[in-house]
C-alpha positions as CSV (number, residue, x, y, z in Angstrom):
1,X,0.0,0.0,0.0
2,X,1.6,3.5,-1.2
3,X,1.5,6.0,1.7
4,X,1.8,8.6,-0.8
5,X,-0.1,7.6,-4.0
6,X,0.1,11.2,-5.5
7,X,3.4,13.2,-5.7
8,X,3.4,16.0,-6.3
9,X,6.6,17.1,-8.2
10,X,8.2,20.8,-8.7
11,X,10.4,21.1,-12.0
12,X,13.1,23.8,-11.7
13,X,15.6,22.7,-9.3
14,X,14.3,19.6,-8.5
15,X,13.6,17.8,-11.8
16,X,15.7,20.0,-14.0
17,X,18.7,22.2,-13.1
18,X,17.0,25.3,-14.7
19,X,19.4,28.3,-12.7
20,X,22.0,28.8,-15.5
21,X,19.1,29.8,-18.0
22,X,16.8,32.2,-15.3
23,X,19.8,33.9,-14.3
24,X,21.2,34.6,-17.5
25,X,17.4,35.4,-18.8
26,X,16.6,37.7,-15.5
27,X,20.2,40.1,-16.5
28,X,19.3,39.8,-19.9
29,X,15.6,41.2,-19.3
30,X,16.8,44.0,-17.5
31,X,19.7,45.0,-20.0
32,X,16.8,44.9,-22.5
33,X,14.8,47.2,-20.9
34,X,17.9,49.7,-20.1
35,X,18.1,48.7,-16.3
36,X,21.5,47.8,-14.9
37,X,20.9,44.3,-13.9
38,X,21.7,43.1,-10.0
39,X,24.3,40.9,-9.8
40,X,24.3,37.0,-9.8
41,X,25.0,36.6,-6.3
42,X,21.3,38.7,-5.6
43,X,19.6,37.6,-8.5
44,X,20.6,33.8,-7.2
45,X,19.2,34.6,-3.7
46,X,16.0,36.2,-4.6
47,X,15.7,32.6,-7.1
48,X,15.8,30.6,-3.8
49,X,12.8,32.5,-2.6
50,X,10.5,31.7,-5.5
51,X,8.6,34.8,-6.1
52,X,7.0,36.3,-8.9
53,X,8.5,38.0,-11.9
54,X,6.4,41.1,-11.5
55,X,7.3,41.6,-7.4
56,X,10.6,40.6,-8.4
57,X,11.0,43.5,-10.9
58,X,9.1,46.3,-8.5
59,X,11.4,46.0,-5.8
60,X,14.5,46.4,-7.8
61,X,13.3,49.1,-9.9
62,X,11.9,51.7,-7.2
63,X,8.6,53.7,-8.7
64,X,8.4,51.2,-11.4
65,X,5.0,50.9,-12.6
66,X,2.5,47.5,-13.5
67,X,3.2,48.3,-17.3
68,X,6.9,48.3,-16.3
69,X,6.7,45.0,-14.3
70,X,4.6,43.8,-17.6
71,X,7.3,44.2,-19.8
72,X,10.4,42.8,-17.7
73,X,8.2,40.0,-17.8
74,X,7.6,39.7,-21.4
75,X,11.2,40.1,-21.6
76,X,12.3,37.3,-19.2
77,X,10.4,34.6,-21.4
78,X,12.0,36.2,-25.0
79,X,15.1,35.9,-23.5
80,X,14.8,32.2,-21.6
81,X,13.8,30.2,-24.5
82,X,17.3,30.7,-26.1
83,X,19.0,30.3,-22.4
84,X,16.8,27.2,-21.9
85,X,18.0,25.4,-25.0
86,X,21.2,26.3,-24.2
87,X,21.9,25.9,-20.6
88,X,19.1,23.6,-18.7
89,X,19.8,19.8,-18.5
90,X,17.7,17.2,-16.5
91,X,19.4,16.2,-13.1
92,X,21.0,12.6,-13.5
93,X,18.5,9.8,-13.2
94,X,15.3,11.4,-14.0
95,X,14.3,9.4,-16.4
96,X,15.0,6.6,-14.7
97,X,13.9,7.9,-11.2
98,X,9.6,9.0,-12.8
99,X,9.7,5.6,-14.8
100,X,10.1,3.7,-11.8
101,X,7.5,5.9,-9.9
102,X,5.0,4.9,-12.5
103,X,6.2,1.4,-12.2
104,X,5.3,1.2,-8.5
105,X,1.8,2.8,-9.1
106,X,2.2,6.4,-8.0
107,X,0.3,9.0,-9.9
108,X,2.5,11.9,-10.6
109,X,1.5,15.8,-11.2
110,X,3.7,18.8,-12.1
111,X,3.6,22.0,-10.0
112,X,6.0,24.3,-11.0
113,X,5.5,28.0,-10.5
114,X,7.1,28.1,-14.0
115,X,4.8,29.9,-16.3
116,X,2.5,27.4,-17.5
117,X,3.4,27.2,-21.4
118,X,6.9,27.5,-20.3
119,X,6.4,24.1,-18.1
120,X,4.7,22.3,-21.2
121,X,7.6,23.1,-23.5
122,X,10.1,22.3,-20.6
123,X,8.4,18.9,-20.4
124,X,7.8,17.8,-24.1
125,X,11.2,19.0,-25.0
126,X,12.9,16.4,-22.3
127,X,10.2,14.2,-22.9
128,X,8.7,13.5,-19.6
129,X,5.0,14.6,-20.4
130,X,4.5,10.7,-20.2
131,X,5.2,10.2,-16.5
132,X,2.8,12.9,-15.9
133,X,-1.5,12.7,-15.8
134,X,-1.1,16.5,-15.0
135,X,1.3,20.0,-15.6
136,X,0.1,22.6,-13.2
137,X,2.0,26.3,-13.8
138,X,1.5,29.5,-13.2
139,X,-1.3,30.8,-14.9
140,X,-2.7,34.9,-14.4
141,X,-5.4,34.9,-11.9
142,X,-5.0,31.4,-10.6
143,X,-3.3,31.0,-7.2
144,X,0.4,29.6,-6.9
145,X,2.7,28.0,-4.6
146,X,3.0,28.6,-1.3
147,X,-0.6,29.6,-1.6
148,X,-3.4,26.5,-0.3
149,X,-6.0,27.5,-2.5
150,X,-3.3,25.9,-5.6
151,X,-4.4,22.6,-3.9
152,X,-8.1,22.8,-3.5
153,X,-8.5,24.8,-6.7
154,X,-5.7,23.6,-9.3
155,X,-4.8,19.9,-7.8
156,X,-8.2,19.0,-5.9
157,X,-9.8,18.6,-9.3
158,X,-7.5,15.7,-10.8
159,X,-7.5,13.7,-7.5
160,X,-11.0,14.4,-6.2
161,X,-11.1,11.6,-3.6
162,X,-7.6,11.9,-2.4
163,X,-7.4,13.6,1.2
164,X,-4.2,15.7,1.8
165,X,-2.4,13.0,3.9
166,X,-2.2,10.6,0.8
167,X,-0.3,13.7,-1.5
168,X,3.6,14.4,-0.9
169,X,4.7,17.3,-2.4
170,X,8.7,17.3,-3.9
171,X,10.9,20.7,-4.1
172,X,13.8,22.8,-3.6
173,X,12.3,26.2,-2.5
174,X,10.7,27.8,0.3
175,X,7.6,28.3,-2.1
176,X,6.8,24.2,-2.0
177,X,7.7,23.9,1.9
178,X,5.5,26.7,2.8
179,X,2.5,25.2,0.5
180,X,3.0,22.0,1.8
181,X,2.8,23.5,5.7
182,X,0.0,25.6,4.4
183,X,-2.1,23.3,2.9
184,X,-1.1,20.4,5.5
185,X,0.9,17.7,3.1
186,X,4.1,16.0,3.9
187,X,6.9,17.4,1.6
188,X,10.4,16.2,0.4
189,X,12.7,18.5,0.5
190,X,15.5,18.2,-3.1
191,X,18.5,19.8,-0.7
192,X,20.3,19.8,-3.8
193,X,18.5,22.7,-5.7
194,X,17.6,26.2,-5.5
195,X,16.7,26.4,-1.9
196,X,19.0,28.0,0.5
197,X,19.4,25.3,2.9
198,X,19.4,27.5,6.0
199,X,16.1,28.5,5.2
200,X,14.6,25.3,4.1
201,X,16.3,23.6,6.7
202,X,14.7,25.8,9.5
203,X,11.0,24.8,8.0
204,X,11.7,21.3,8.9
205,X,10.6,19.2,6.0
206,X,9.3,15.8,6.2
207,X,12.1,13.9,4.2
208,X,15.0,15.3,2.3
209,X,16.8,14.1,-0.1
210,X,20.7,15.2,-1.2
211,X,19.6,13.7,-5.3
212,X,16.3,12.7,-7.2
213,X,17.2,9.2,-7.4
214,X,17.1,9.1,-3.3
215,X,13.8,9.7,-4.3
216,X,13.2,5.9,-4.5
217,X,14.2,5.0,-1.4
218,X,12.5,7.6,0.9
219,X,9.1,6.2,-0.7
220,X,10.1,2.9,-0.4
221,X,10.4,2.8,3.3
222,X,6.9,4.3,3.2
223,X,5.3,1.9,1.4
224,X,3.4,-1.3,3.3
């Protein structure tokens, strides 16, 4: 019997290793829009926190207006298709790591606070849209992680009968442990991606894991 029969899985920094192309796309957006860029070491910490775009933008660029905020975003996704062909890979093992999942019986759902068509193309082009029955991103007007509504609006619906003990929820970021202590779930913590471990570590996740494939055995001492 699976303890966890839904997982719930993040993609940057825990699937995918995604930083390379969102920092490069973040200075790039700014340069396009004539703003001196932060530097890496900032633009990597503010990554770990997994905030929005547009918040993102309006506290670096004082008096900057929604229209502003708008078009940094529009520029971020110009510029990260080109650093996302280039620079993102798949962590080791993640083929290998959702195929097993599957084999064992566990349903498995992307949520990613990637921007939703982003996500898609992220998965087709790496071809994993097959270990997954659902690809939850960000979407305008729809809540997003940490937030509890993204489980009973956005992940309620594909698992109507499951209660919240039977979903783990897999990340790197404050944004998935907070939404799996708001909304209640157990979470696995991916040590190994974007999170900065002092802070992940102080919301004391359920598990943790130091690589995907570790994955595997966390779940298997769960299962009866």
């Amino acid at each position: 019997m699976l303890r966890y029969p839904v997982l719930l899985l993040d993609y940057d920094g825990t699937l995918a290793e995604t930083r390379p192309a969102i920092l490069r796309s973040l200075q790039e957006a700014f340069k396009e829009l004539g703003v001196t860029p932060p530097s890496q070491e900032y633009l990597g910490t503010q990554l770990g926190k997994g905030g929005t775009l547009k918040d993102f933008y309006k506290v670096m660029v004082e008096q900057s207006s929604a229209e502003d905020a708008q078009r940094y975003v529009d520029a971020y996704r110009r510029c990260y298709i080109q650093a996302d062909d280039e620079e993102t890979f798949l962590y080791e093992g993640t083929h290998e790591v959702l195929r097993e999942l599957r084999q064992r019986g566990y349903r498995l759902i992307a949520l990613s606070n990637k921007h939703g068509p982003t996500l898609l193309r992220s998965l087709k082009r790496f071809q994993l849209e097959e270990f997954f029955e659902g690809a939850l991103g960000a979407e305008d007007n729809l809540p997003r992680k940490p937030q509890k509504e993204v489980l009973t609006q956005r992940v309620a619906p594909l698992c109507p009968a499951v209660p919240p003990e039977h979903f783990l929820m897999v990340g790197d970021t404050t944004a998935d442990l907070n939404f799996a202590a708001n909304t209640g779930l157990d979470v696995c913590w991916a040590a190994y991606g974007h999170g900065a471990p002092h802070v992940c570590e102080a919301l004391n996740p359920t598990y943790r894991i130091n690589a995907l494939p570790e994955l595997l055995g966390v779940l298997a001492s769960t299962e009866g």
